[in-house]
N, C-alpha and C positions, 0 to 999 in steps of 0.2 A: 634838496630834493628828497632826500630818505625821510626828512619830517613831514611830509605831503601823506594827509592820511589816506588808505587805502582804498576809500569809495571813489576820489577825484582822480585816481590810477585807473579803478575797472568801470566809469562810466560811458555811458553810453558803447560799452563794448559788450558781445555777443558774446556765449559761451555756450556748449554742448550740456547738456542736461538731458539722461535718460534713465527710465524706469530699470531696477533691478533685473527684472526678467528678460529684455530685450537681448536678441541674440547681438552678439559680436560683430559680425560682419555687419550688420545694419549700422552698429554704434561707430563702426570706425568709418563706416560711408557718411555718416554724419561729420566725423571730426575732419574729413576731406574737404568736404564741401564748406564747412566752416574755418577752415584752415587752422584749424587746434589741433595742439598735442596731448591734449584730456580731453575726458568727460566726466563731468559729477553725476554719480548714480545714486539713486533715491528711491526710499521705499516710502508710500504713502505721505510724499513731499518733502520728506528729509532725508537730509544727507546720509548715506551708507556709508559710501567711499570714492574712490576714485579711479578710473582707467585710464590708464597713460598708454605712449606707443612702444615703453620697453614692455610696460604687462601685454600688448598685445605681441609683441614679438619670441617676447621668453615663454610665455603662458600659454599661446597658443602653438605660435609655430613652430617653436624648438619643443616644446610636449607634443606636435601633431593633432591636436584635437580638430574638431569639425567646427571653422568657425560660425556657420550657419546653424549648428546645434547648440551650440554651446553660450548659457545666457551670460550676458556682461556678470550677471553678480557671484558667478562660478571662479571668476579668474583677476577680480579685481583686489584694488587693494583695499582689505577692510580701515576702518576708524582711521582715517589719514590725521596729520594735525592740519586743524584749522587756525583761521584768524577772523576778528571780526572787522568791521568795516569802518570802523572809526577808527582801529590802530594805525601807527604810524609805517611809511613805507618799508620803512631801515626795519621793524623787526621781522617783517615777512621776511627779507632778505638773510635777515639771522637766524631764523628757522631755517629757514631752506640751507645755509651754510654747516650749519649744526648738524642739521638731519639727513642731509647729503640728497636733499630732493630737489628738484624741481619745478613742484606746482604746489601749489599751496590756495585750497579751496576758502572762499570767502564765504562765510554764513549769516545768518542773523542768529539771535541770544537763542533760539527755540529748533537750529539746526538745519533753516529753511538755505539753500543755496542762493548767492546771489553774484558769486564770479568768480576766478580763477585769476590768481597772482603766479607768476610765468616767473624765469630766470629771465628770459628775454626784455620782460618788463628793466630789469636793470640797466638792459644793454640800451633801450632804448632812451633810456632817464642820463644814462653818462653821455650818449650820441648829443643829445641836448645840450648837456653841460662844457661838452667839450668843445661842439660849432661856437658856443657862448663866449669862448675862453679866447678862442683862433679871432673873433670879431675882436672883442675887449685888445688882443696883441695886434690885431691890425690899426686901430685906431693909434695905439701907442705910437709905434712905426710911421705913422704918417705925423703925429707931434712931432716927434722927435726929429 
């Protein structure tokens, strides 16, 4: 499964995307309603960075700021590392292990966003592998 390149991981899946200026509270009404823990933020279609919900917890609520003033691009994280979308599962998971992050933004070659590679993604990809494993031991069990 880690060799499973990265588009066949974030297709047909939904991801938050909004403008630099957009204030915070709007962007994390977004990530609610989309049930993400990011957002890719962009300035005239490309990637800038990223908002997760520790930058909205650290950033805004333990700073106090006003998050209806205050734009996404004030508090995010600038030049995340990316991957593109033909790489293989396993090294988004390498990064994210390396870098001690979490999400890790999918692009194309010229910076355009096109999805968001999650730690969850992993947990999801073993949940797979492991129902697979408990079938494969049941069938055994009944051979035998």
């Amino acid at each position: 499964m880690p060799s499973r390149p990265i588009h066949q991981v974030i297709s047909d899946r939904d991801f938050v995307c909004v403008p630099f200026d957009m204030p915070v509270r709007e962007v994390t009404r977004l990530m609610l309603q989309a049930h993400q823990s990011a957002a890719l933020v962009t300035e005239h279609g490309v990637l800038t960075g990223i908002f997760t919900e520790r930058d909205a917890t650290f950033r805004i609520l333990a700073a106090g700021l006003d998050a209806d003033l205050t734009p996404v691009g004030a508090v995010l994280t600038h030049n995340p590392q990316v991957i593109g979308e033909d790489r293989p599962f396993g090294h988004a998971l390498h990064l994210m292990y390396e870098g001690g992050f979490r999400h890790v933004p999918v692009v194309t070659a010229d910076g355009k966003p096109l999805g968001v590679i999650t730690a969850h993604d992993a947990l999801g990809l073993d949940a797979v592998a492991f129902s697979e494993e408990l079938v494969r031991r049941e069938e055994i069990t009944v051979i035998l």
